[in-house]
C-alpha positions as CSV (number, residue, x, y, z in Angstrom):
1,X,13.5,-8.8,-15.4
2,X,10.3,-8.7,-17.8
3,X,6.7,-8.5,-17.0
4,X,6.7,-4.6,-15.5
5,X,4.6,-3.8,-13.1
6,X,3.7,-0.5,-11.9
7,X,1.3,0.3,-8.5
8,X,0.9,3.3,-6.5
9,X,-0.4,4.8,-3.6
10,X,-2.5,8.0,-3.8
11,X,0.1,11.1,-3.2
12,X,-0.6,12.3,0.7
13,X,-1.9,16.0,0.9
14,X,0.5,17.5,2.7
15,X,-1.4,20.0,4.9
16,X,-0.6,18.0,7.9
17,X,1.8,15.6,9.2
18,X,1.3,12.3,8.3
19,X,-1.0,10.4,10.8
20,X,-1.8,6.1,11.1
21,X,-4.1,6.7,7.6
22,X,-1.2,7.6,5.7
23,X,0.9,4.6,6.7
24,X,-1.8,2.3,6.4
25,X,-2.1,2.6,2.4
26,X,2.0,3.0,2.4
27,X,2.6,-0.2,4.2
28,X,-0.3,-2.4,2.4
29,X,1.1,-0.8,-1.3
30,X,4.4,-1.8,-0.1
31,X,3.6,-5.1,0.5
32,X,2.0,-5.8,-3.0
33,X,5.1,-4.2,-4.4
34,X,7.8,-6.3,-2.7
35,X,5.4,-9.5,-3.3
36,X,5.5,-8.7,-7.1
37,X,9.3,-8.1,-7.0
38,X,9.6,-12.2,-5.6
39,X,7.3,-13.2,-8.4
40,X,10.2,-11.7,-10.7
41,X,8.2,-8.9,-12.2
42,X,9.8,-5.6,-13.0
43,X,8.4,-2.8,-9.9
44,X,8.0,0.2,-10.4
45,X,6.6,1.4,-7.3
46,X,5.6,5.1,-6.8
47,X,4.0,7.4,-3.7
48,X,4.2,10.8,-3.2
49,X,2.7,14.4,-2.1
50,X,0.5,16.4,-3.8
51,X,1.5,19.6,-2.9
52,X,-0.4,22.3,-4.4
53,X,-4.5,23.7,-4.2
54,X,-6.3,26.1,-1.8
55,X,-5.7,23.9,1.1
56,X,-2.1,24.8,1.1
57,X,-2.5,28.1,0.6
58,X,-4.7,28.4,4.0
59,X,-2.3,26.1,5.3
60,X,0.6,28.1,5.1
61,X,-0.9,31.5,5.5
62,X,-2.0,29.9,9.3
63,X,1.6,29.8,9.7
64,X,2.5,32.7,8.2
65,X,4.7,30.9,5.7
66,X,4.8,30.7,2.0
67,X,3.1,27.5,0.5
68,X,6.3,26.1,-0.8
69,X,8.4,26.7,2.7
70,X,5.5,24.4,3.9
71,X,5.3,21.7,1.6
72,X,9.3,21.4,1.6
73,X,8.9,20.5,5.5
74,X,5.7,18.5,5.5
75,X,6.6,16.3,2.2
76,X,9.8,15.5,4.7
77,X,8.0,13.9,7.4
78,X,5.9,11.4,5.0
79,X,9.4,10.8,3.2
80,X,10.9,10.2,7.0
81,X,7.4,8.4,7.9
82,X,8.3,6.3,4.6
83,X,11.9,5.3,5.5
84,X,11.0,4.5,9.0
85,X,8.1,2.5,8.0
86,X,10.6,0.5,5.6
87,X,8.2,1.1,2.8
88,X,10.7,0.3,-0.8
89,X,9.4,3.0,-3.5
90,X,11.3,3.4,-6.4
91,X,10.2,7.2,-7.2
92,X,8.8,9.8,-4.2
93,X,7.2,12.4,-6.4
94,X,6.2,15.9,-5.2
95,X,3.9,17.9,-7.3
96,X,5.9,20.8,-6.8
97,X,8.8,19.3,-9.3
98,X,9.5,21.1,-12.4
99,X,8.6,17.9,-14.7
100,X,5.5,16.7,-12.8
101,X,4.8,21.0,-14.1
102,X,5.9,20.1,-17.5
103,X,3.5,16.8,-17.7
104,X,0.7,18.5,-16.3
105,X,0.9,21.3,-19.1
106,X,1.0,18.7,-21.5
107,X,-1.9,16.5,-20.5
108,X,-3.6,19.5,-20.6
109,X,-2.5,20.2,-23.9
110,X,-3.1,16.7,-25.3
111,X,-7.1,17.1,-23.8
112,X,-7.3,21.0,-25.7
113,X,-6.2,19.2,-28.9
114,X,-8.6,17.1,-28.6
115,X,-11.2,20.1,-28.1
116,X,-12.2,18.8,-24.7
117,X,-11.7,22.3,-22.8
118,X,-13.3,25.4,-22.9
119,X,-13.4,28.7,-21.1
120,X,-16.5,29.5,-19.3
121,X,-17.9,31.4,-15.9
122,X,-18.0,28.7,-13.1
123,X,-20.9,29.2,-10.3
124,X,-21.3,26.3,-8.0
125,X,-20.8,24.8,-4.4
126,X,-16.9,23.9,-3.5
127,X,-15.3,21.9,-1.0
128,X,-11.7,23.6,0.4
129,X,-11.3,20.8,2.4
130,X,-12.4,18.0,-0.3
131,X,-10.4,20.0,-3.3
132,X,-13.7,18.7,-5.0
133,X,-16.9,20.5,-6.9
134,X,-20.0,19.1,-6.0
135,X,-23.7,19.6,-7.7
136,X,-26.8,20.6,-5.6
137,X,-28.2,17.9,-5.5
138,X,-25.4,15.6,-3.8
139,X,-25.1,18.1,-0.7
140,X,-26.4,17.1,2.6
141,X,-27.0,18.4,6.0
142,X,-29.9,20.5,8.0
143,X,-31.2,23.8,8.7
144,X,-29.3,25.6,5.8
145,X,-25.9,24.3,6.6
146,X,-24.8,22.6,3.4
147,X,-22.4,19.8,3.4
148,X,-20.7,17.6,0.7
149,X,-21.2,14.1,0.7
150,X,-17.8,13.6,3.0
151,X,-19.4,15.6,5.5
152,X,-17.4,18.8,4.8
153,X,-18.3,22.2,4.4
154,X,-19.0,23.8,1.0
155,X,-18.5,27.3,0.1
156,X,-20.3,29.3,-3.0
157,X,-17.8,30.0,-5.7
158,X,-17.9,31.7,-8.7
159,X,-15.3,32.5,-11.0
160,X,-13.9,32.2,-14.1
161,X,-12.9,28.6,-15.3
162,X,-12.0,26.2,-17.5
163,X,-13.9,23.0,-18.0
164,X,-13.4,19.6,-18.9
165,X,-16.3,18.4,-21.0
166,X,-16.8,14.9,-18.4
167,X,-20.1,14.7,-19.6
168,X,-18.8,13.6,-23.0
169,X,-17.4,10.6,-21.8
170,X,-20.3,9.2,-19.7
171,X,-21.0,6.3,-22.1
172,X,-17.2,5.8,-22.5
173,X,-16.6,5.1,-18.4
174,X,-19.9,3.2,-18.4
175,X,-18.6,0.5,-21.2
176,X,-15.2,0.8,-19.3
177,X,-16.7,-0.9,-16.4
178,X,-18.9,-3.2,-18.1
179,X,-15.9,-4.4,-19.9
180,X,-13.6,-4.5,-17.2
181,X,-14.8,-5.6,-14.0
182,X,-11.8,-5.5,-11.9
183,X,-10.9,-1.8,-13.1
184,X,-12.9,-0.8,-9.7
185,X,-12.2,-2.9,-6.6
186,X,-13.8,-3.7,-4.3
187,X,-17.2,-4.3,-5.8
188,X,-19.1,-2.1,-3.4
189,X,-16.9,0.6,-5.3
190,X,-17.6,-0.4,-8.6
191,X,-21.3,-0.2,-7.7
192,X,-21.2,3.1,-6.0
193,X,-19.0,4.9,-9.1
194,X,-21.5,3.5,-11.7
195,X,-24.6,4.5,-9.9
196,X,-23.0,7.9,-9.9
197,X,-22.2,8.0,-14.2
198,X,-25.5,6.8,-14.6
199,X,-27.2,9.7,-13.0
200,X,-25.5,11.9,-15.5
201,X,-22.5,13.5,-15.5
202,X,-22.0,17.0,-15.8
203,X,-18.9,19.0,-17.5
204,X,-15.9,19.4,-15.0
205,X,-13.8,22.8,-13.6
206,X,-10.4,22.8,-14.1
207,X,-9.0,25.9,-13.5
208,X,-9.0,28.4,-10.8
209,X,-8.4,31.8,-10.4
210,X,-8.4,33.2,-6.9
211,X,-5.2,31.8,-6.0
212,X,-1.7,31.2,-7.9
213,X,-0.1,28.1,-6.1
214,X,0.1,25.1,-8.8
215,X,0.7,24.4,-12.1
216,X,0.1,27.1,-14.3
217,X,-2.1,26.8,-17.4
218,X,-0.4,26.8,-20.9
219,X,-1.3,30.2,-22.9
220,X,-4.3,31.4,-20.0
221,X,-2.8,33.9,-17.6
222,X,-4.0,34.1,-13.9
223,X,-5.3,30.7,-13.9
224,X,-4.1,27.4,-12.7
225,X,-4.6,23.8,-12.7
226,X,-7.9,22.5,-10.7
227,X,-5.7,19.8,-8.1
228,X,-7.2,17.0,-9.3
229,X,-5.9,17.5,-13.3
230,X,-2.3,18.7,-11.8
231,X,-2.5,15.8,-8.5
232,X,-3.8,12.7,-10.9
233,X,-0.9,13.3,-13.7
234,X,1.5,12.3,-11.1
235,X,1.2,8.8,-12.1
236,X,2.4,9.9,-15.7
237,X,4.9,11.8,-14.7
238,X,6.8,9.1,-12.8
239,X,6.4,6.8,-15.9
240,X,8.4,9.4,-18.4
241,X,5.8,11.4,-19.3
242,X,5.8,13.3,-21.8
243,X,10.0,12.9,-22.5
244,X,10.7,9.5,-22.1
245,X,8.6,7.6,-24.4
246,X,10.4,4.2,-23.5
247,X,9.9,4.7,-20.0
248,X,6.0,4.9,-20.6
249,X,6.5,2.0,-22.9
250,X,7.4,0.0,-20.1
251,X,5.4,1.1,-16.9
252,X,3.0,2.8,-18.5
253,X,1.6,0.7,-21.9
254,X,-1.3,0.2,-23.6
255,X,-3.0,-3.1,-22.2
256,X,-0.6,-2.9,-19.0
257,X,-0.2,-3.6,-15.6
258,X,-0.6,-0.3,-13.3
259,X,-2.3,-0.7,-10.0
260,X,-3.6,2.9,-8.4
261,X,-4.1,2.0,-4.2
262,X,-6.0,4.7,-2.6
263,X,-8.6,5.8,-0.4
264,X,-12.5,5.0,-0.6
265,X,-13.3,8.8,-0.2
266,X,-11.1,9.3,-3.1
267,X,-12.6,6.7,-5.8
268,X,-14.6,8.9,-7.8
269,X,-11.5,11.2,-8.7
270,X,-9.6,8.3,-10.2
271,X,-12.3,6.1,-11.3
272,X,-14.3,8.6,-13.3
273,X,-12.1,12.1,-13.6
274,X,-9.2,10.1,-14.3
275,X,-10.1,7.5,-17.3
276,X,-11.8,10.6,-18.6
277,X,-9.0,12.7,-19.2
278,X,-6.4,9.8,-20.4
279,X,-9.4,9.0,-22.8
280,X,-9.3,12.5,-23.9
281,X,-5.0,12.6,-24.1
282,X,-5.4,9.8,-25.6
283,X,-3.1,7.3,-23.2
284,X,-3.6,4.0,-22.1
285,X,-5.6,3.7,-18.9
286,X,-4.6,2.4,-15.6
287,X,-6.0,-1.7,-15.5
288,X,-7.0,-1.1,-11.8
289,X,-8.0,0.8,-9.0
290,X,-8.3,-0.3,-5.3
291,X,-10.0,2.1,-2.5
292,X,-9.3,1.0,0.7
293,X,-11.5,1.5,3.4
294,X,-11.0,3.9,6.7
295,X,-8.7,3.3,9.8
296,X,-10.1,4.3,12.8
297,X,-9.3,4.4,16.0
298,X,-10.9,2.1,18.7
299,X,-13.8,2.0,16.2
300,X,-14.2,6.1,15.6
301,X,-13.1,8.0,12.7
302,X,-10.0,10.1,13.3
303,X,-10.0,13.4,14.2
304,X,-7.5,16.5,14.7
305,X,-11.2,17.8,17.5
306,X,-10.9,14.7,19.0
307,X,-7.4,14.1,19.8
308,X,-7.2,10.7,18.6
309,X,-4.9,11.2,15.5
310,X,-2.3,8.7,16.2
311,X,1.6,9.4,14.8
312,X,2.6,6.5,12.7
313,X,6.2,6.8,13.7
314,X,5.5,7.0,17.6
315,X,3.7,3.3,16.6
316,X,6.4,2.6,15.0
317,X,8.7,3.4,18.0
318,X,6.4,1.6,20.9
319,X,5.4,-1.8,18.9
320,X,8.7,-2.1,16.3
321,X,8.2,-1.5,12.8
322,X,7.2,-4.7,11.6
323,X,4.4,-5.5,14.1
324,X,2.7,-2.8,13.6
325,X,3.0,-3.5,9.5
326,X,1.9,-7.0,10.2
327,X,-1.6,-5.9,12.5
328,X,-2.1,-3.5,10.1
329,X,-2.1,-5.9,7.4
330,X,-3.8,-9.2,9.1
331,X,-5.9,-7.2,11.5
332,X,-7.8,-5.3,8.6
333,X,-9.7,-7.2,5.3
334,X,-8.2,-5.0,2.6
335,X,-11.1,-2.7,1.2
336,X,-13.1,-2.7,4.4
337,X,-13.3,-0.2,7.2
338,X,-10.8,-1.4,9.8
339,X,-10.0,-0.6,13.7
340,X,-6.7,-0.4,15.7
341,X,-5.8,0.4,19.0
342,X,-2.5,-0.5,21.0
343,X,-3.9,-3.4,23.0
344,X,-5.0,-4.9,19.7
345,X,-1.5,-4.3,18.5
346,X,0.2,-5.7,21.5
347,X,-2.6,-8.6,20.9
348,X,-1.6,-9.7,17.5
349,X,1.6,-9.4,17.9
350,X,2.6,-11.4,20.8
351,X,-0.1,-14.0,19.7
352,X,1.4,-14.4,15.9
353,X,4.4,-13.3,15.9
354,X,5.8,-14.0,19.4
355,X,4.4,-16.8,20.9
356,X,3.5,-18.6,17.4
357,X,6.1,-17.9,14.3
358,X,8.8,-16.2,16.8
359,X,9.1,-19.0,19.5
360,X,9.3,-21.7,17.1
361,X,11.8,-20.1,15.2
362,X,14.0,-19.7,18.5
363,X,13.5,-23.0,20.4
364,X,14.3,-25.2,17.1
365,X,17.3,-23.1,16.1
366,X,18.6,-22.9,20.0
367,X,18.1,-26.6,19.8
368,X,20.8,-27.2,16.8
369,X,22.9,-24.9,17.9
370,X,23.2,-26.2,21.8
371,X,22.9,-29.8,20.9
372,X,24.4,-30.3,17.8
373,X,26.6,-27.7,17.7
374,X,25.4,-25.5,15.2
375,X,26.0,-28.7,12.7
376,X,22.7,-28.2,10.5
377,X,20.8,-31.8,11.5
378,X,20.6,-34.9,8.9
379,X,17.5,-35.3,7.0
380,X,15.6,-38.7,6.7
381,X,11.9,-38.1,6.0
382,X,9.2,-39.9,7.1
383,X,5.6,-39.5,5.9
384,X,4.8,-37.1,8.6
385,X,8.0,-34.9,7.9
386,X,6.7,-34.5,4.0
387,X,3.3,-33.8,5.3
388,X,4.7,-30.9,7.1
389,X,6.3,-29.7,4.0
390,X,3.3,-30.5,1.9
391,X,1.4,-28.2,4.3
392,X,3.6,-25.3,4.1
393,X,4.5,-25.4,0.1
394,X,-0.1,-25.0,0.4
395,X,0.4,-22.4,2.6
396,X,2.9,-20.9,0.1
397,X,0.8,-21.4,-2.7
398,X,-2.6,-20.0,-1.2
399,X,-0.1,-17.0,0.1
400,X,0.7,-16.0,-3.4
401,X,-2.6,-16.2,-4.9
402,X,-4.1,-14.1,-2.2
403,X,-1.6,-11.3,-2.8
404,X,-1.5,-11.1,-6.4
405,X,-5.7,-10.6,-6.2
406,X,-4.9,-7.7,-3.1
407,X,-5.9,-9.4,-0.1
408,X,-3.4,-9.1,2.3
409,X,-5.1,-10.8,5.6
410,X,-6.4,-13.8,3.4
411,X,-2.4,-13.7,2.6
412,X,-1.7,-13.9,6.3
413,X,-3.9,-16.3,7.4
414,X,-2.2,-18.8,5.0
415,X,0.7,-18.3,6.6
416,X,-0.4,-18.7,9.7
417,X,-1.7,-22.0,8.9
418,X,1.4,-23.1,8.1
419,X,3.4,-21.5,11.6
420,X,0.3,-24.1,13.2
421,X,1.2,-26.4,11.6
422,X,4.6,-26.2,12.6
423,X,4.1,-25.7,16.1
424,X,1.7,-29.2,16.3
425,X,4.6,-30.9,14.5
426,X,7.3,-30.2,16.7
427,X,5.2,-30.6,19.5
428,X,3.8,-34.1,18.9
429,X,7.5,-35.3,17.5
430,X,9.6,-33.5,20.4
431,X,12.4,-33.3,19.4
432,X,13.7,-32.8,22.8
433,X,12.8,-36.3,24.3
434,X,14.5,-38.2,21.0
435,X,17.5,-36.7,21.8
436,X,18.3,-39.9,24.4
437,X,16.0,-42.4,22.4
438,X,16.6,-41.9,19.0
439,X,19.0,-39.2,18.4
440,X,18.8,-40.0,14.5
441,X,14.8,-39.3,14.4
442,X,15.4,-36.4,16.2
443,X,17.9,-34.9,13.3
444,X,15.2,-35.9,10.5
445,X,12.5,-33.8,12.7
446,X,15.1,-30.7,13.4
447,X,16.3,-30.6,9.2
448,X,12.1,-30.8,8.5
449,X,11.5,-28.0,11.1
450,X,14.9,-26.0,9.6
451,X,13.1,-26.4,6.1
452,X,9.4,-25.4,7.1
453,X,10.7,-22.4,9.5
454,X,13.1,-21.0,6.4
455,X,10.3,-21.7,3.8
456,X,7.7,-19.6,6.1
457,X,10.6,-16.4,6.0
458,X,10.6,-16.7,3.0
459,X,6.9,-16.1,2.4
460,X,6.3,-13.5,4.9
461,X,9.0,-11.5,3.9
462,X,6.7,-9.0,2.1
463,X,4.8,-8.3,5.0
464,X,7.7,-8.3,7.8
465,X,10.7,-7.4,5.8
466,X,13.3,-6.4,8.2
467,X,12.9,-9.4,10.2
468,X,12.6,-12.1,7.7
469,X,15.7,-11.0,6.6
470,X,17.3,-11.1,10.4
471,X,15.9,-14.6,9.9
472,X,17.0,-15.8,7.1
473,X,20.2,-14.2,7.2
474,X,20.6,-15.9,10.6
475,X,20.0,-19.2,9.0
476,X,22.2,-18.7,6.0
477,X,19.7,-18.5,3.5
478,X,21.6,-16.9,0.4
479,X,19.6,-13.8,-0.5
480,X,18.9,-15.3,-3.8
481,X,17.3,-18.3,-2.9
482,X,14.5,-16.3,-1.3
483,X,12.2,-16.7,-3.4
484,X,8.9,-18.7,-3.9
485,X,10.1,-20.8,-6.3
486,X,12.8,-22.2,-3.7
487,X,10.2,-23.7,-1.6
488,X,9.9,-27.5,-1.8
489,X,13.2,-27.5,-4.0
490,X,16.5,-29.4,-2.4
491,X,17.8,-25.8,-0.9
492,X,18.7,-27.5,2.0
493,X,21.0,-30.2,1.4
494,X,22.9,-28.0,-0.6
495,X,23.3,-25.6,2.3
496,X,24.0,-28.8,4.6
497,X,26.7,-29.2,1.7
498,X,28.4,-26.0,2.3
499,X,29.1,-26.6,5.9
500,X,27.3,-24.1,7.5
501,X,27.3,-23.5,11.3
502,X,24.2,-22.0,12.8
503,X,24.9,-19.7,16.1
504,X,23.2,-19.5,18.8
505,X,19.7,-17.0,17.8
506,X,18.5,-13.9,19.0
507,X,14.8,-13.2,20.2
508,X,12.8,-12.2,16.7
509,X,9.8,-10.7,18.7
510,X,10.3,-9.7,22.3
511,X,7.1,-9.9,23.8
512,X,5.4,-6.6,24.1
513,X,3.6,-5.2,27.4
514,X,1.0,-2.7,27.9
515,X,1.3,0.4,29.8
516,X,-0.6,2.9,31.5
517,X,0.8,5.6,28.4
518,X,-1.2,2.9,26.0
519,X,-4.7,3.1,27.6
């Protein structure tokens, strides 16, 4: 394969088990990546935990446990949250590894020899909570109690430090987003991160003293990596950096593909901090970043006070896997602020999936396989049947275009389109009353139908993997002739050809109920 293409998700801060946030980005970066892997590109897909920083610390000293006994049992959960969730990365970094260490040093080093650091006396406000320094003038709250702009307490901190000069580079980022408008999507975050470099930005701590967990700083005893320096390199390390050259040739290169998917809260980090310091190392820089809006619950922000933190495996258990990828994914406009709760869930599902795409697939294939045997029906088009087919090779098209510019639910509702479209079809041709009348016409409208149903798993399947697959498997659809390109091609005669017998189908999407536990 040519044409690499490299996207991530943010690595999860592993304080915590992973909660309904945390799959949300997985799932929606999985996606993108299994899309990009049908267009024929070269994925390299990478997620992750970022293990290290004060939080941790605090963490594990709550449970009377040291920092790296924690991290090895929380960065299992989001790799068991991962596997359940079906989610296809090719690298799961931890930030604890001893070459994500070894390309964090040199990073570092790369920005010294560049004369970009110095050693100085830090005094300023800090959020533990945030992992972020913020100046005086972007704290908020009442009566004394000072806040960061998340909402989260800051604490006084001096200490020695060294600094990043980020002020250098303020005309740098600025052309950078002039120049390249889609570096920062959506818009409203492009806006919001250069307001913010146009105020004036001020030169950046990188180094802390007052604890020893992370990566510790080349030739400067007793101090270590600020998180974000150590936290943001993970996206080098994964691509060979510093060792493997060719590797960063390919996933990494200069005027290359590399997608970063990550929270809103989070854009400034990887928007500003981040093209700073490759600018300094003197690496290519990422060719965009995408922050996501919030998930909350039944319309409030999550919280561990409130109770309403929801496990994304337990989801995962009540609704199946691939319903609750598929709400997450149609319910929510990529970039905004979305909502979920199980009776939307249950909603979406049954409507879409069930009653829609799922029904259709299981009354046309129980209708060859009771009534013609399994024998795979004889095409003879009419103009309506290649209207059909028209309509769903449209929905195909608009599907791709959507995904490739990171808009999921715009993906979806193509799709959907096309399961309408379907399900009018069948119902004004009925299939079912030609049987006595014209047993031929019925065949042409049962191969159209086999064509159109195959050609919408095909599309979906980076949204629903698992049961695409139970889908297309079913209907003998070789695995590599599941691809875009095979849609409105003569697949189907060739599999007609080959004298395949279609059994007897299974339910795709039993229909799920609410229940008191839900409410």
């Amino acid at each position: 394969m040519s044409n690499p293409y490299t996207i991530t998700t943010a690595i999860s801060y592993p304080n915590g088990r992973p909660h309904i946030g945390h799959a949300y980005e997985v799932i929606a970066t999985d996606a993108i990546a299994r899309f990009q892997r049908m267009m024929g590109r070269d994925v390299f897909f990478q997620t992750g935990t970022d293990e290290h920083g004060l939080k941790m610390v605090q963490a594990a000293r709550g449970r009377d446990m040291e920092p790296r006994a924690l991290a090895d049992e929380m960065s299992g959960y989001f790799r068991e949250m991962n596997d359940r969730l079906n989610i296809s990365h090719d690298r799961f970094i931890r930030t604890s590894e001893a070459a994500h260490h070894s390309a964090s040093q040199a990073i570092w080093q790369a920005m010294e020899a560049n004369g970009d650091l110095y050693l100085d006396r830090y005094e300023g406000w800090y959020s533990v909570r945030d992992e972020a320094y913020y100046d005086e003038k972007e704290l908020v709250g009442e009566e004394g109690a000072k806040l960061s702009p998340q909402g989260t307490p800051v604490e006084w901190t001096v200490e020695e430090s060294w600094f990043f000069r980020l002020s250098k580079y303020q005309d740098r980022l600025l052309a950078l987003y002039e120049s390249q408008p889609d570096f920062i999507r959506p818009d409203s975050r492009r806006n919001e991160i250069m307001r913010f470099v146009e105020g004036g930005l001020s030169d950046l701590s990188i180094s802390r003293t007052s604890f020893d967990w992370g990566v510790k700083v080349p030739g400067s005893d007793g101090h270590v990596m600020y998180v974000w320096v150590d936290a943001l390199t993970n996206y080098l390390t994964g691509c060979g950096y510093p060792d493997d050259p060719e590797r960063m040739a390919r996933y990494w290169a200069e005027g290359g593909d590399v997608t970063h998917i990550i929270g809103k809260d989070i854009v400034r980090f990887h928007t500003v901090y981040w093209p700073a310091f490759l600018m300094s190392a003197k690496l290519p820089l990422p060719s965009q970043i995408f922050g996501h809006g919030f998930l909350l619950n039944r319309g409030e922000k999550m919280s561990k006070s409130v109770g309403n933190v929801a496990d994304p495996i337990a989801l995962a258990d009540r609704f199946g896997v691939d319903q609750l990828r598929y709400f997450l994914l149609s319910e929510v406009t990529f970039g905004n602020d979305g909502s979920y709760s199980a009776d939307a869930i249950v909603a979406r599902a049954n409507s879409d999936l069930a009653n829609s795409f799922g029904n259709l697939a299981q009354r046309t294939l129980s209708f060859i396989a009771k009534n013609l045997e399994g024998r795979l029906p004889e095409p003879a088009p009419q103009d309506v049947d290649s209207e059909l087919l028209a309509t769903i090779a449209e929905a195909s098209a608009t599907f791709q275009t959507a995904m490739a510019d990171l808009a999921p639910s715009v993906a979806i509702e193509a799709w959907m389109r096309g399961v309408f479209a379907c399900n009018a079809y069948i119902d004004t041709q009925a299939p079912w009353a030609l049987r006595k009348t014209d047993p031929a016409r019925m065949e042409a409208v049962l191969a159209t139908l086999y064509d159109a149903i195959a050609s919408l798993a095909i599309i979906i399947q980076p949204v629903i993997p698992a049961s695409a697959t139970a889908l297309l498997d079913h209907m003998g659809i070789a695995p590599d002739a599941r691809t875009y390109q095979v849609i409105g091609s003569p697949w189907y005669a060739a599999l007609r050809e080959s004298g395949f017998t279609l059994a007897p189908p299974k339910p795709l999407f039993p229909r799920l109920e609410l229940v008191a536990e839900d409410a």
